[in-house]
Jmol script that loads the backbone (N, CA, C; Angstrom):
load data "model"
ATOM      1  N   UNK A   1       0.818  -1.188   0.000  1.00  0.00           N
ATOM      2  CA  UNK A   1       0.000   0.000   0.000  1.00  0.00           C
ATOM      3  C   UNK A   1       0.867   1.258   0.000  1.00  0.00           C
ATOM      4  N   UNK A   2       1.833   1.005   1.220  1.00  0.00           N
ATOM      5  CA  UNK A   2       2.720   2.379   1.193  1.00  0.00           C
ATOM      6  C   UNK A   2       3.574   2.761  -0.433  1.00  0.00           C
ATOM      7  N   UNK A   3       3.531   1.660  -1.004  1.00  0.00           N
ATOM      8  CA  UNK A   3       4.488   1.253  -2.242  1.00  0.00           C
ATOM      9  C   UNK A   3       3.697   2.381  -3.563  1.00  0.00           C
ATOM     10  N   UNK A   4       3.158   1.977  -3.704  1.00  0.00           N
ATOM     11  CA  UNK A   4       1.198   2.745  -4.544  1.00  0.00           C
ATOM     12  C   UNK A   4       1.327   3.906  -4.031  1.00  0.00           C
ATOM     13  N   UNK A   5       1.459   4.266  -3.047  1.00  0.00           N
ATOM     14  CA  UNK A   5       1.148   5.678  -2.845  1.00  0.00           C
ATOM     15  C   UNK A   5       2.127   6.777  -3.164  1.00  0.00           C
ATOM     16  N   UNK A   6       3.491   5.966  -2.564  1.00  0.00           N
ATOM     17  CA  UNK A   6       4.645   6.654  -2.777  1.00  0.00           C
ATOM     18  C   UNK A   6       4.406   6.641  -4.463  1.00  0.00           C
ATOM     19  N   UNK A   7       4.143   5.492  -5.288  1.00  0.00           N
ATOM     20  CA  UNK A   7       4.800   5.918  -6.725  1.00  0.00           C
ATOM     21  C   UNK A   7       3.245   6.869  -7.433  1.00  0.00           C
ATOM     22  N   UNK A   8       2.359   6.625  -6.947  1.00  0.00           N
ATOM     23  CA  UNK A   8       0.710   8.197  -7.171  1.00  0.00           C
ATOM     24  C   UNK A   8       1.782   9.356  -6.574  1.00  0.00           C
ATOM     25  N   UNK A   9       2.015   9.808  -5.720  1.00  0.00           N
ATOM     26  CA  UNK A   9       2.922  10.748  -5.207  1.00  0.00           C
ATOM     27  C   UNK A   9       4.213  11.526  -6.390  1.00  0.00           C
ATOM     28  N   UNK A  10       4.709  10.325  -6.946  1.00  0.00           N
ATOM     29  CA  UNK A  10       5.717  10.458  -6.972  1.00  0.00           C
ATOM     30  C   UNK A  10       5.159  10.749  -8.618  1.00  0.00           C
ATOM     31  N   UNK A  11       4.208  10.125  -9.523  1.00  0.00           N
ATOM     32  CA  UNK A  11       3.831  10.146 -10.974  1.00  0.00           C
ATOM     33  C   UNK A  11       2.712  11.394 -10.700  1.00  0.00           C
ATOM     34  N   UNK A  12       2.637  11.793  -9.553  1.00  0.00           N
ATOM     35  CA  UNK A  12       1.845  13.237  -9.750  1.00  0.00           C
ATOM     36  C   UNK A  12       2.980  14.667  -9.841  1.00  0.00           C
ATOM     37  N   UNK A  13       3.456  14.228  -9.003  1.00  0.00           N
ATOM     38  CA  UNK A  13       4.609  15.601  -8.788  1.00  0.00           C
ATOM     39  C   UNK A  13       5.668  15.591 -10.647  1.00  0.00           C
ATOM     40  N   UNK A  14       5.755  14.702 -11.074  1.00  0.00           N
ATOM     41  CA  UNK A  14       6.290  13.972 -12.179  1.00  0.00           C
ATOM     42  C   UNK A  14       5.671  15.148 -13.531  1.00  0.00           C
ATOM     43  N   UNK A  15       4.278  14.605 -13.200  1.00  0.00           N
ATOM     44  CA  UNK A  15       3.513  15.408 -14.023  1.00  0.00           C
ATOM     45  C   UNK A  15       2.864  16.705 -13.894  1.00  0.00           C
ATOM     46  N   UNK A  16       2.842  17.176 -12.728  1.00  0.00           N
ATOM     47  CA  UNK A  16       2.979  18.709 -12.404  1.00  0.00           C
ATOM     48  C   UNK A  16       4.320  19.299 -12.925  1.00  0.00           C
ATOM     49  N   UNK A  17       5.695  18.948 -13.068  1.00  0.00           N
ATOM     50  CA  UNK A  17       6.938  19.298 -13.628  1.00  0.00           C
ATOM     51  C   UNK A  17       6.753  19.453 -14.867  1.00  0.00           C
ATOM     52  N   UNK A  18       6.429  18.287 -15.476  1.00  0.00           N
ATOM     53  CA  UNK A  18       5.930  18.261 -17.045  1.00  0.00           C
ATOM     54  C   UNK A  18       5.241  19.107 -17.743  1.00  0.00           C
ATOM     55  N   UNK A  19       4.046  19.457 -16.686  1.00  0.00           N
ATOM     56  CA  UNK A  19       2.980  20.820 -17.400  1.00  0.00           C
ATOM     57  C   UNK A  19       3.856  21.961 -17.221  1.00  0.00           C
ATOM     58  N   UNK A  20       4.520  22.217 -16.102  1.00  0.00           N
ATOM     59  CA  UNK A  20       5.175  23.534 -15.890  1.00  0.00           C
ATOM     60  C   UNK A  20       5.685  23.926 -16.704  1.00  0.00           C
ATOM     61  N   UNK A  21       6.597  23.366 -17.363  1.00  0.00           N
ATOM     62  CA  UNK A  21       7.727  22.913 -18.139  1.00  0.00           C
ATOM     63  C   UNK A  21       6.703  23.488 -19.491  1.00  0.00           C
ATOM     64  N   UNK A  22       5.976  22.174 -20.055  1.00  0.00           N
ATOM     65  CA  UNK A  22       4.902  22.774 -20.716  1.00  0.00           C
ATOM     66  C   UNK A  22       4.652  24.224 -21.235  1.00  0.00           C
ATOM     67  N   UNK A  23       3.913  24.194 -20.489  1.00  0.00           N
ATOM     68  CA  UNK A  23       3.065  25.734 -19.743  1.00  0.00           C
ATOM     69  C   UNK A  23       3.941  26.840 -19.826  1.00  0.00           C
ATOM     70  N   UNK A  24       5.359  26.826 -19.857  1.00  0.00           N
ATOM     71  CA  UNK A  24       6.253  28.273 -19.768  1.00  0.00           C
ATOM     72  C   UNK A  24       6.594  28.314 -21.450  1.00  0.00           C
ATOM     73  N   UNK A  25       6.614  26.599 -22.451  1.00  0.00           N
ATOM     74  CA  UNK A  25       6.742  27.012 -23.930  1.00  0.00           C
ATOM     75  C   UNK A  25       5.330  27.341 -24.474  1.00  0.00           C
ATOM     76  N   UNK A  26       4.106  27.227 -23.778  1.00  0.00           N
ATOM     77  CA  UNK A  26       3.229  27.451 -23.984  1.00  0.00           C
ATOM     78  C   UNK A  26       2.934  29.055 -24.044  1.00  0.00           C
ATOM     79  N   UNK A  27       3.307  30.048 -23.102  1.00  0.00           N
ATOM     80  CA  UNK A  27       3.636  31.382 -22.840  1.00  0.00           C
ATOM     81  C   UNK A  27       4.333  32.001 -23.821  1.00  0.00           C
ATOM     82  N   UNK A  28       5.634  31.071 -24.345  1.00  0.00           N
ATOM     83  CA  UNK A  28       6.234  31.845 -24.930  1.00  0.00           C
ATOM     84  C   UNK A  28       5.641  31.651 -26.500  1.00  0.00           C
ATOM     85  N   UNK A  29       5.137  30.150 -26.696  1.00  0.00           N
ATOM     86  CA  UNK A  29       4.249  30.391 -28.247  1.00  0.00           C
ATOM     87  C   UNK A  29       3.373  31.135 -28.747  1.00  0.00           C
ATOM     88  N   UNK A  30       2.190  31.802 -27.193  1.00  0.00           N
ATOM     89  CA  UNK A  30       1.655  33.202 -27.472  1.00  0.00           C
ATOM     90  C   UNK A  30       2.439  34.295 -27.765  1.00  0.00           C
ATOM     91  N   UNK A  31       3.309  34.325 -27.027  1.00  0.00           N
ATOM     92  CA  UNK A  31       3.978  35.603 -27.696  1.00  0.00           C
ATOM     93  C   UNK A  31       4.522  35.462 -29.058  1.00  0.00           C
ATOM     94  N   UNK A  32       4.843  34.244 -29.768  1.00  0.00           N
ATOM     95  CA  UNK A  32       5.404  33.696 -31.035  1.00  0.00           C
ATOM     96  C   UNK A  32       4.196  33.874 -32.501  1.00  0.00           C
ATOM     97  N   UNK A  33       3.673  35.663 -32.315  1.00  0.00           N
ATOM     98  CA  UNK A  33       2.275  35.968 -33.217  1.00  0.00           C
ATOM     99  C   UNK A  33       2.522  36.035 -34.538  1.00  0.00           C
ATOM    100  N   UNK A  34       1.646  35.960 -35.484  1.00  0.00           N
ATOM    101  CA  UNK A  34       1.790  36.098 -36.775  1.00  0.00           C
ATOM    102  C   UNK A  34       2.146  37.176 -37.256  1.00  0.00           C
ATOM    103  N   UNK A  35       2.382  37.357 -38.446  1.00  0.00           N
ATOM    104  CA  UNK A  35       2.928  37.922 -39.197  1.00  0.00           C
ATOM    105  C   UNK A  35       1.604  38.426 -40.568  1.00  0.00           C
ATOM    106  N   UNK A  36       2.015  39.794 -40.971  1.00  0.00           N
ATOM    107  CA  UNK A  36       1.318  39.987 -42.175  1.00  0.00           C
ATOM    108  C   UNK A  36       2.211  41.480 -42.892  1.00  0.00           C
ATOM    109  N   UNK A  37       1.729  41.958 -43.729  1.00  0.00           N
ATOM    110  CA  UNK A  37       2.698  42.793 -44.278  1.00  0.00           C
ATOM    111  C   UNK A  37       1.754  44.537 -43.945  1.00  0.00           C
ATOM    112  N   UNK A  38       3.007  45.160 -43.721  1.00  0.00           N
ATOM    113  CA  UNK A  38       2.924  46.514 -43.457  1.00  0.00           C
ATOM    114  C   UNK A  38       1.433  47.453 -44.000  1.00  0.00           C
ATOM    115  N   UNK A  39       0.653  48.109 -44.026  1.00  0.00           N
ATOM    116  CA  UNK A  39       0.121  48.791 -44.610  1.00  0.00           C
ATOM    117  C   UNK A  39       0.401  50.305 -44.918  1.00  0.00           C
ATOM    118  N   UNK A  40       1.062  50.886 -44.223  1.00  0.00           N
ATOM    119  CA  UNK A  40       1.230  52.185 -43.939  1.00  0.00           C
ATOM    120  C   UNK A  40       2.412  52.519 -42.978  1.00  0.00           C
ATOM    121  N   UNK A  41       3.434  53.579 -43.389  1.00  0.00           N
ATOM    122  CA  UNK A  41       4.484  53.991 -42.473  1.00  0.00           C
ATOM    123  C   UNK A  41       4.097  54.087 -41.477  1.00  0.00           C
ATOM    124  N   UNK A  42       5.257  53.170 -40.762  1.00  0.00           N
ATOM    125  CA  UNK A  42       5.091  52.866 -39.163  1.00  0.00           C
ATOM    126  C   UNK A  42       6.133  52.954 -38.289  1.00  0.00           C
ATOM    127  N   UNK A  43       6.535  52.835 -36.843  1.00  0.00           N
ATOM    128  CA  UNK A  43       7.592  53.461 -36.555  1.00  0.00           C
ATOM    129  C   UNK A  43       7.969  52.409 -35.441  1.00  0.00           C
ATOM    130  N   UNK A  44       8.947  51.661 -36.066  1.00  0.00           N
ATOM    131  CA  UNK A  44       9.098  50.450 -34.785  1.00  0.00           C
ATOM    132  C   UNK A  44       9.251  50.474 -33.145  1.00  0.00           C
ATOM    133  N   UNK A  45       8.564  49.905 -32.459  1.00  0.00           N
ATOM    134  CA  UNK A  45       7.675  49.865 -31.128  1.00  0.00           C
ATOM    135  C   UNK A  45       8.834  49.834 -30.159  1.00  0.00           C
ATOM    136  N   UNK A  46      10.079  49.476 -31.032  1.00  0.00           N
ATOM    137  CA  UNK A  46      11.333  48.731 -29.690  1.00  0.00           C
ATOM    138  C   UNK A  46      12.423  49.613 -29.828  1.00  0.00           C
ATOM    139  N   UNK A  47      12.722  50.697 -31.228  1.00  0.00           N
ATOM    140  CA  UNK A  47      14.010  51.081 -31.087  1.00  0.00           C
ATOM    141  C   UNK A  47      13.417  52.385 -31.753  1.00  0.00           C
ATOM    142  N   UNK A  48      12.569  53.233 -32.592  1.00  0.00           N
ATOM    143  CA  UNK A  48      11.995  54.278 -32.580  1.00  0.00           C
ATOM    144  C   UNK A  48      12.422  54.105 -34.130  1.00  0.00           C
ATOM    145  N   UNK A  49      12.752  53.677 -34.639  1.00  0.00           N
ATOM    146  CA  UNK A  49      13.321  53.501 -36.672  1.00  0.00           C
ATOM    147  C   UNK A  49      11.947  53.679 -37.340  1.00  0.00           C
ATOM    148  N   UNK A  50      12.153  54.632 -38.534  1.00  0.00           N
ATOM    149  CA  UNK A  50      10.962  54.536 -39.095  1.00  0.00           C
ATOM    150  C   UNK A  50      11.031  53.429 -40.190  1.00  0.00           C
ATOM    151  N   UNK A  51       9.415  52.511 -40.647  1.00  0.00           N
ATOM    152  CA  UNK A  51       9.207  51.264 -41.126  1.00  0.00           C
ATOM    153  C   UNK A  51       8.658  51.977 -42.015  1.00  0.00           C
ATOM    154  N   UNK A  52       8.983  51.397 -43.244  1.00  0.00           N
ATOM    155  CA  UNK A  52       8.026  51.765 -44.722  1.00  0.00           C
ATOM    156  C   UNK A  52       6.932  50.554 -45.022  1.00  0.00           C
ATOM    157  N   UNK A  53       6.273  51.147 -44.839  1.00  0.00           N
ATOM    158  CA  UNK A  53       4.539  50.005 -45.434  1.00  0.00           C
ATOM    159  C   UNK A  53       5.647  49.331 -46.769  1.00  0.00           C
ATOM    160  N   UNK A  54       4.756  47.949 -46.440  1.00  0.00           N
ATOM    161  CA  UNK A  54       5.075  46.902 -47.408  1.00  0.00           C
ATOM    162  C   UNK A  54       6.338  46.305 -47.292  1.00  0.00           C
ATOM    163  N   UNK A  55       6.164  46.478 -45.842  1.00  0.00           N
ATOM    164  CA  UNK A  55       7.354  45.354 -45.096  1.00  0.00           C
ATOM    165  C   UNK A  55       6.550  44.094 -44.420  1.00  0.00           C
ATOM    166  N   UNK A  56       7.601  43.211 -44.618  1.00  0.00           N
ATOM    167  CA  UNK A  56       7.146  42.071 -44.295  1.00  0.00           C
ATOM    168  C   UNK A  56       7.851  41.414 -42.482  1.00  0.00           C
ATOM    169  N   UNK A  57       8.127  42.498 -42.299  1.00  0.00           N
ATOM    170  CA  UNK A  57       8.781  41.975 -40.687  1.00  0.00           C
ATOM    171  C   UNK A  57       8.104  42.696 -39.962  1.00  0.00           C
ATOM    172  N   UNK A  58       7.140  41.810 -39.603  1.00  0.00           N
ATOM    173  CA  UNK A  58       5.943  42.370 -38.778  1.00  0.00           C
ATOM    174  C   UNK A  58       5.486  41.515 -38.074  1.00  0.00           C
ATOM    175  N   UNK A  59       4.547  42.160 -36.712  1.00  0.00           N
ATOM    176  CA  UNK A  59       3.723  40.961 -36.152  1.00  0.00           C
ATOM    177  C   UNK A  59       2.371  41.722 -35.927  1.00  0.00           C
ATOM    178  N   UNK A  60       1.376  40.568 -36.113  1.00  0.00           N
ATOM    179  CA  UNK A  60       0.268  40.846 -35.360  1.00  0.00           C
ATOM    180  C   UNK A  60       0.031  40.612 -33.722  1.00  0.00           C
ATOM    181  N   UNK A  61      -0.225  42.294 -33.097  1.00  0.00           N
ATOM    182  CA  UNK A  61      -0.691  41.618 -31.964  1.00  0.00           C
ATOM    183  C   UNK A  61      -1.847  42.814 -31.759  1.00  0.00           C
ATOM    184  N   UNK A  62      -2.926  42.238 -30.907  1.00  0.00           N
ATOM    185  CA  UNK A  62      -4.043  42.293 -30.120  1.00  0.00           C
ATOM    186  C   UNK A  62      -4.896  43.539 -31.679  1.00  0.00           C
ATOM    187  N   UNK A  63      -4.557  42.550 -32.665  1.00  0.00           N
ATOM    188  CA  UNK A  63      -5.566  43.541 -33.875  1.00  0.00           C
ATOM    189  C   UNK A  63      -4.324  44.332 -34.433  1.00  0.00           C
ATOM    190  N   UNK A  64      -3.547  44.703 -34.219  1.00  0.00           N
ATOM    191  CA  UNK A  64      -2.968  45.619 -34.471  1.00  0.00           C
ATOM    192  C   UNK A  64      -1.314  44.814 -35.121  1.00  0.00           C
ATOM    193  N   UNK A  65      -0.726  45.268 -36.222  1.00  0.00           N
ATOM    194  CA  UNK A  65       0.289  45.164 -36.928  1.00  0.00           C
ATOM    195  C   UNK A  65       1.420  46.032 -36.934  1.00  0.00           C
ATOM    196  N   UNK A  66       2.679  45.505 -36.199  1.00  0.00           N
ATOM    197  CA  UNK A  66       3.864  46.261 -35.589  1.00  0.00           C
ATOM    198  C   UNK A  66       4.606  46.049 -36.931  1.00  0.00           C
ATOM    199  N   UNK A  67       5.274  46.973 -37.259  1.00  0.00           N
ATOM    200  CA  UNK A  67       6.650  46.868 -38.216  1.00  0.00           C
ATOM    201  C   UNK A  67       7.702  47.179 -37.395  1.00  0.00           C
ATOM    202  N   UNK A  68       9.324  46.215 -37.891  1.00  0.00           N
ATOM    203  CA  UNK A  68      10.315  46.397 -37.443  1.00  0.00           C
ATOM    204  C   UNK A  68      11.324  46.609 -38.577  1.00  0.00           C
ATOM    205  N   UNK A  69      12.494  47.267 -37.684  1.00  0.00           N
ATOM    206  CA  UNK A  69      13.609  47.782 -38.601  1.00  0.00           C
ATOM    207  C   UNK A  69      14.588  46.261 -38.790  1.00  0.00           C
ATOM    208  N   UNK A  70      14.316  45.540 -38.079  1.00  0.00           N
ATOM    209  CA  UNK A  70      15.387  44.603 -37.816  1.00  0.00           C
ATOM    210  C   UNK A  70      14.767  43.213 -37.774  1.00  0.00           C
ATOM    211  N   UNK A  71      15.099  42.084 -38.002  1.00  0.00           N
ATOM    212  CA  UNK A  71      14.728  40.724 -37.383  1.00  0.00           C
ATOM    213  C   UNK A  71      14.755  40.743 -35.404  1.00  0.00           C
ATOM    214  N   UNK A  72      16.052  41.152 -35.227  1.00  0.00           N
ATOM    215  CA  UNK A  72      16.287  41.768 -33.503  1.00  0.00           C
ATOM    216  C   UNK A  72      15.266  42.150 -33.164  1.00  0.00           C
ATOM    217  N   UNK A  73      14.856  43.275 -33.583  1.00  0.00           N
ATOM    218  CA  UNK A  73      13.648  44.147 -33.082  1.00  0.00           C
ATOM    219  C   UNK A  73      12.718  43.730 -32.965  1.00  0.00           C
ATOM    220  N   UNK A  74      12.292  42.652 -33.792  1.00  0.00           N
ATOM    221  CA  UNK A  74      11.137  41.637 -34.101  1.00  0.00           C
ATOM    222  C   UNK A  74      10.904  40.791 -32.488  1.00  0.00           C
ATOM    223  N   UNK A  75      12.254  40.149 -32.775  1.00  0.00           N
ATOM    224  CA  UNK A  75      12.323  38.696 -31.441  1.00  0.00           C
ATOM    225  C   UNK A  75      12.324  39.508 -30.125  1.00  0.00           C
ATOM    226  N   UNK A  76      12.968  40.876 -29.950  1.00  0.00           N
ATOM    227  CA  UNK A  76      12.447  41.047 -28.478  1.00  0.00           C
ATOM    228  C   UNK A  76      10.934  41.758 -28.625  1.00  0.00           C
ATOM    229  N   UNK A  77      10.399  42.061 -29.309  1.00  0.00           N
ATOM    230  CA  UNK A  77       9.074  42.352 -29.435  1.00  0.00           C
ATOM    231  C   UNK A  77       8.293  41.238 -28.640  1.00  0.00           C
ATOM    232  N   UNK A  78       8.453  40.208 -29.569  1.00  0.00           N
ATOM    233  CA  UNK A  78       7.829  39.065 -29.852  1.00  0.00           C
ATOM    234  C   UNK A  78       8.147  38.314 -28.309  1.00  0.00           C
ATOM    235  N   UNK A  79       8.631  38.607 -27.307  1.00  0.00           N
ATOM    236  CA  UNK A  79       9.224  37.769 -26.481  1.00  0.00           C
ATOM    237  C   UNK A  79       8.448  38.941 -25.210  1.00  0.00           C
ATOM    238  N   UNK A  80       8.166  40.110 -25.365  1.00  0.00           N
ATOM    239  CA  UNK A  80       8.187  40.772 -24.087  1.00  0.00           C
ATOM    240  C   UNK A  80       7.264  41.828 -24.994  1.00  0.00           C
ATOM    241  N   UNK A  81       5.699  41.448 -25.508  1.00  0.00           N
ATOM    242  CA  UNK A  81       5.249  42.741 -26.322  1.00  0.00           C
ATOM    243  C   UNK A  81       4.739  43.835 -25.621  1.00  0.00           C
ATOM    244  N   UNK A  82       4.024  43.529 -24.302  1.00  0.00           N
ATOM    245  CA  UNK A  82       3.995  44.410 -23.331  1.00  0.00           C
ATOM    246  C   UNK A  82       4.770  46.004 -22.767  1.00  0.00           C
ATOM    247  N   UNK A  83       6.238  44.939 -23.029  1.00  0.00           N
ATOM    248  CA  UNK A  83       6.904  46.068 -22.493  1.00  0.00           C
ATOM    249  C   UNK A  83       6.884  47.525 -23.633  1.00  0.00           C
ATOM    250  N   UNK A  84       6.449  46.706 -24.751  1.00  0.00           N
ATOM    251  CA  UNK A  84       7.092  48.637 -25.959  1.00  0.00           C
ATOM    252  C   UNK A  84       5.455  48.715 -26.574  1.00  0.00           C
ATOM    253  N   UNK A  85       4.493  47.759 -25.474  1.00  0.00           N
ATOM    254  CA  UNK A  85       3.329  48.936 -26.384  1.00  0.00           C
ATOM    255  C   UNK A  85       2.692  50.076 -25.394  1.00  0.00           C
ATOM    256  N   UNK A  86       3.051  51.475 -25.677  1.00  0.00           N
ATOM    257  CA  UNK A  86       2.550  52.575 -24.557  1.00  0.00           C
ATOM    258  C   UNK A  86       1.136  52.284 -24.843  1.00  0.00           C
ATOM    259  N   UNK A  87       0.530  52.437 -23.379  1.00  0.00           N
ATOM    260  CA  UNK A  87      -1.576  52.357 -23.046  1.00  0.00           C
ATOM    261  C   UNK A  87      -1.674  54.012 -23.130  1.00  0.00           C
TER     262      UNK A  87
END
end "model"
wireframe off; spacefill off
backbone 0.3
color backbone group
């Protein structure tokens, strides 16, 4: 009996690690948003560069379509979008 419990114990905590684990590439695949192309001069969100519509290094987030000067500019966007959109 003690045997069973220890290994329920032990295949729960197992699989609480697993989701965590999970769950933090899960976080970061939301932030991992699509892409569509520029419409209109725009002024990248992370380093202040101006973007010419009909660029294709962009992301969609929350409706709205960011252009970047850089691939760089893109991935910390894309990793932390919070931090460079002013409310």
């Amino acid at each position: 009996m003690k045997k069973t419990i220890i290994f329920l114990l032990a295949t729960l905590c197992l699989s609480f690690a697993l989701f965590a684990k999970n769950r933090s590439t899960l976080d970061f695949k939301s932030t991992a948003l699509p892409t569509d192309t520029l419409k209109k001069d725009s002024t990248d969100p992370v380093c202040g560069m101006k973007v010419k519509a009909g660029s294709n290094r962009t992301i969609l987030y929350q409706k709205t379509v960011f252009g970047f000067c850089s691939e760089s500019c893109k991935k910390r966007f894309s990793q932390e979008p919070k931090k460079y959109i002013k409310n």
